[in-house]
N, C-alpha and C positions, 0 to 999 in steps of 0.2 A: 717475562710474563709468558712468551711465547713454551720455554723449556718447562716452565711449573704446569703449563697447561698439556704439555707430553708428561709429565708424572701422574697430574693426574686422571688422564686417559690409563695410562699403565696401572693406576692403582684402581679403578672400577673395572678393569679388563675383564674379572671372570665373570664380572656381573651382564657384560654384554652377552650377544650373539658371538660367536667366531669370527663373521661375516666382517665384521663392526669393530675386532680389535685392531689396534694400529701394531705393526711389524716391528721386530727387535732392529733396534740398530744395526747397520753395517757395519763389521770390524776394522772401517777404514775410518767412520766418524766415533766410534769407540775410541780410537788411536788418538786423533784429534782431540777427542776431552782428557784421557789419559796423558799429553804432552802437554795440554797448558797448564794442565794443573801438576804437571813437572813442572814448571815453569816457578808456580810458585814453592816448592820446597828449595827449589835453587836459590830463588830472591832471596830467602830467608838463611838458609846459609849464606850468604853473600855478605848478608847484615849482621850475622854471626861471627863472622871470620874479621869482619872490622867494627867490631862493638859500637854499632849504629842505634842500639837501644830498640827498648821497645815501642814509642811512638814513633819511630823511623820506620819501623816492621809494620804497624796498625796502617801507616800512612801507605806504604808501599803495596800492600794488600789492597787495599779499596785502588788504587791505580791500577793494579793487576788485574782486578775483577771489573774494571771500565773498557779495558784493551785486550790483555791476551785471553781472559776468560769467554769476554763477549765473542768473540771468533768461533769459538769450541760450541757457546751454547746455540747460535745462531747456525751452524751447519749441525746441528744437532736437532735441532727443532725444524729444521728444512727438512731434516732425512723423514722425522719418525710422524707429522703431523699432516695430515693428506689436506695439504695445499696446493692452488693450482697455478701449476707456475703462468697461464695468459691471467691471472690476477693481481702476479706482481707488475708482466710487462704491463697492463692496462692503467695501473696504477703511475708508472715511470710517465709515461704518455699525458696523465691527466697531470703531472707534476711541469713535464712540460711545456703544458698549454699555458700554467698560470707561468710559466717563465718565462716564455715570448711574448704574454699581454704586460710584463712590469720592464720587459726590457729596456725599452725607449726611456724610463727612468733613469736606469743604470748608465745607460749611453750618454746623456746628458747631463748627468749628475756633477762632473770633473770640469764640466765645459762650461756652467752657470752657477759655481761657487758652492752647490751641496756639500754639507762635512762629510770627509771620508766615514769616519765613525758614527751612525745615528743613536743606537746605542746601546746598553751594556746592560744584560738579563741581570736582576739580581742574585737567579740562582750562582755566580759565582763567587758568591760568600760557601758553595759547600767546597771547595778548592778547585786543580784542574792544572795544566800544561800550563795555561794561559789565558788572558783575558781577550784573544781575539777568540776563542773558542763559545764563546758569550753572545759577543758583540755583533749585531748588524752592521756590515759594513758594505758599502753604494760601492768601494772605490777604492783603489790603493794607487800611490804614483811611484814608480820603479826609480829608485836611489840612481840621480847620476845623470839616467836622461830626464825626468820629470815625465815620461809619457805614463798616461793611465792603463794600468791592469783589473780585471776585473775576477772576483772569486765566488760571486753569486751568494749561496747560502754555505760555503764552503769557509772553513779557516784561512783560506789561502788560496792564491791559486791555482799553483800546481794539483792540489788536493780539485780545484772542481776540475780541471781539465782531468783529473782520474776520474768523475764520476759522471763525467761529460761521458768520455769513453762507454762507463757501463749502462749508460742510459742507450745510446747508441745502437752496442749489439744487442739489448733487450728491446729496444722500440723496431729494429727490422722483424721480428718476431711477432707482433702485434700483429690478427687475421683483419681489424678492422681499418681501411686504408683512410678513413679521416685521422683517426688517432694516432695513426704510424705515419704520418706527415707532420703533425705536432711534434711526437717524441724525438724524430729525426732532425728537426729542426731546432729545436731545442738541442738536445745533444751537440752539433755541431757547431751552435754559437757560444754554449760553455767551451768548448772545444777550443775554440779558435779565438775567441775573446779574452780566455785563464794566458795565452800567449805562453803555454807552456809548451816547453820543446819534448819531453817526452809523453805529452800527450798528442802531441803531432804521429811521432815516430809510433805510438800506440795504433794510432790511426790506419797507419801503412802496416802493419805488423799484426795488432790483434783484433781488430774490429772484424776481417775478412776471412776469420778463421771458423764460422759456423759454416759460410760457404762452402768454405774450399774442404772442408771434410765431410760436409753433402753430398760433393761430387767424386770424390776422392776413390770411390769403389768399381766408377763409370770407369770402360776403358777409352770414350773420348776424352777424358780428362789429360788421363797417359800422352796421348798421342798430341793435346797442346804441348804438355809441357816438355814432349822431346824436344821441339827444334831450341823452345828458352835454353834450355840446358847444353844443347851443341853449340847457339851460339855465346853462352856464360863461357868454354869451354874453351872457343876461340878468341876470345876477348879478354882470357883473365887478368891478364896485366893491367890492361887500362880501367876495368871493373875495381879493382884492387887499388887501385890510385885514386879513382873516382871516388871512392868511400872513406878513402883518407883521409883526400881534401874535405868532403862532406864532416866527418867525426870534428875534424879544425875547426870549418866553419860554425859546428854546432857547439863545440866548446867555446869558440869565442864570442857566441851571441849574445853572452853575459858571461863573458871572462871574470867578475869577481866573483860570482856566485858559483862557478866554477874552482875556482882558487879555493873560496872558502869551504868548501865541500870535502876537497882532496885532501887539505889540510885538518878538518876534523877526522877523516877516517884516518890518517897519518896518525894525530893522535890519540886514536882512539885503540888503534891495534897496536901501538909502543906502550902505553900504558896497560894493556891487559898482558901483553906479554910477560913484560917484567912485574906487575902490581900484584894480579889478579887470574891466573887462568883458568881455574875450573868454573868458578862461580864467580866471577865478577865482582866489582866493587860494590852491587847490591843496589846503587843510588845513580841518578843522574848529577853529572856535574858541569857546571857549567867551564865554557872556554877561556883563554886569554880575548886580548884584544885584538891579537891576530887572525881571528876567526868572530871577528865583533863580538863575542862574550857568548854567541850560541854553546847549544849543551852538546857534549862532547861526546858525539854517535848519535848526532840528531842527522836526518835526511837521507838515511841508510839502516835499515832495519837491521841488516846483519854486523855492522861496526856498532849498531846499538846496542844489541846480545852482548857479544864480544864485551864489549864495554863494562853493562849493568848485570850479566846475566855469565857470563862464562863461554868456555867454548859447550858447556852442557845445554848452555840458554839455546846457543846456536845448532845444537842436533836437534833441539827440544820444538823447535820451528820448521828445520830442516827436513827432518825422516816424515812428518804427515803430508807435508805440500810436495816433497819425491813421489811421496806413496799413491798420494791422489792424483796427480801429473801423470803417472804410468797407469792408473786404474781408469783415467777418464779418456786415455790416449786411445786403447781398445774401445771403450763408452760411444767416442764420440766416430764411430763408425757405422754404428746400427743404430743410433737417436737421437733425435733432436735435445733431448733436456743432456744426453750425456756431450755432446757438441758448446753449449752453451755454458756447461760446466767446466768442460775444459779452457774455453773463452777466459772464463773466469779466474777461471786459477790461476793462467798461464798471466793474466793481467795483474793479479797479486803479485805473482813474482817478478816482475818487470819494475813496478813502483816498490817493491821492495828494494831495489837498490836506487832509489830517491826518495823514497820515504820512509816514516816511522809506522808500519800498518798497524800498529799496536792504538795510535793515538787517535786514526781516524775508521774504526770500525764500527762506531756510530753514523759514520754516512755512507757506508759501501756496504750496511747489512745485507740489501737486496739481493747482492752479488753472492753474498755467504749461505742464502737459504735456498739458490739455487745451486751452488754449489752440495749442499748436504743435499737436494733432492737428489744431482744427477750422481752420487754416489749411492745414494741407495737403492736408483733405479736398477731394475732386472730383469725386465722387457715389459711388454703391451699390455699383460694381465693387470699390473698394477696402474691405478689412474694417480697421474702427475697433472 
């Protein structure tokens, strides 16, 4: 709705003022629409090349257009629609509040006998991934230990510890200090409740990265991070072993879900090589029993490609999120929306080798239309 409602601003343009029209895209979110919708000529060769039929193609299409399209039109409609980005943080912040007031729900839900599943939309008669993608769910108990995980309004919970994350750096943003004490608080108990490990590692890694590119120009900045750097210099050895053990301990915090991980992309990149390389088998398929029956290049975007999509699917991903990686790198030196864009990106690409981002860009839209804003930003004249 967002992308028809940029058509059709573009299509009463000359009837406006100048003042009034909205700006041609950026040839960086241009690239973005132009790759996903590579994406799907690729699928359909894919389905071509192992006579998948035509309701394999109808099917795979509306999949396409739920995931990799939603991406393109969502930083598309960020770039060219004069939205204000404190309207999404404000919005994240009031999302929030109603989080921390049902919490005490979710916290006791596993401890006084609530079903995990309360229940299941019937929109999932129009199809989908899956039936948790539907369903309310209070609760999930982790195979093995029986302790409870929690995913909020999330499929999963890896998936809300991702959006824990972009609540996070969008609620520090918030100029109002009741509402950016909500969203904060919020964010950090999806955070730490999903008990997902790279949303931990997110934490340390992309949360503090509008900061530190705030500061980044100051030369007191420099001048902290010399002695870090003399003594990282003096110490590498034990740094270097320190991160070892740490990478061990975090692989074996859930050694099977670990296992079953390395083992899908195992074979997911044996089977494209020998199967499938340009264009992929076109279709998801599901695993052996050695990986519980999960779909094979599920939990890594890029073994996904690889997988469904070819090594074309994988440039087809690849060349806009380099592209805007490098455009928002300079960005995030002279702006705030370009700093928070980069946030963003850089945190797609991180859960892109944990997850599928294709399947959940229905819940990190937020993250997408600020991404399109701060690529289309080009300094002060224009209001973000």
């Amino acid at each position: 709705m967002l992308s028809l409602l940029a058509l059709y601003l573009y299509y009463i343009a000359p009837s406006l003022p100048v003042a009034k029209r909205i700006a041609a895209p950026h040839w960086s979110v241009s690239l973005w629409l132009i790759a996903m919708l590579a994406m799907l000529v690729i699928l359909v060769a894919g389905h071509l090349n192992f006579s998948l039929g035509t309701g394999a193609i109808i099917k795979s299409t509306i999949g396409w257009a739920k995931g990799w399209l939603l991406i393109a039109l969502f930083i598309f409609a960020g770039a060219v629609l004069p939205i204000r980005a404190e309207i999404i943080y404000r919005a994240i912040c009031r999302t929030g509040k109603y989080t921390i007031i049902l919490l005490p729900l979710f916290l006791v839900a596993p401890f006084v006998g609530l079903p995990e599943i309360l229940w299941v939309s019937p929109l999932k008669i129009f199809g989908g991934s899956g039936p948790e993608y539907f369903a309310t769910i209070l609760y999930t108990l982790e195979p093995g230990s029986g302790t409870p995980r929690w995913q909020f309004f999330a499929p999963w919970s890896p998936a809300a510890g991702m959006i824990g994350l972009i609540y996070l750096v969008c609620a520090f943003q918030e100029k109002d200090r009741g509402w950016r004490y909500w969203g904060i608080a919020a964010a950090l108990v999806m955070i730490i409740l999903s008990q997902s490990r790279l949303a931990l590692v997110g934490l340390v890694m992309i949360a503090p990265i509008p900061l530190l590119f705030g500061q980044i120009t100051r030369p007191l900045m420099w001048f902290a991070i010399l002695p870090v750097v003399l003594l990282a210099g003096w110490f590498a050895v034990d740094i270097i072993e320190a991160l070892n053990l740490a990478k061990s301990e975090f692989s074996g915090a859930r050694a099977d879900s670990t296992r079953v991980r390395e083992t899908l992309g195992r074979i997911a990149v044996e089977r494209w090589q020998g199967e499938a390389f340009w264009f992929g088998h076109g279709v998801v398929e599901r695993g052996p029993h050695l990986v519980e029956y999960m779909p094979i290049g599920s939990h890594h975007s890029w073994y996904g490609l690889l997988f469904v999509k070819g090594i074309l699917g994988l440039f087809a991903l690849a060349i806009p999120m380099i592209v805007s990686l490098g455009l928002l790198l300079r960005s995030a030196l002279t702006s705030d929306i370009g700093r928070i864009g980069l946030a963003m990106t850089m945190l797609l690409l991180m859960y892109s080798f944990g997850e599928n981002l294709e399947s959940l860009a229905y819940l990190y839209w937020p993250a997408l239309l600020l991404i399109g804003m701060a690529l289309q930003y080009r300094g002060p004249a224009k209001s973000i």
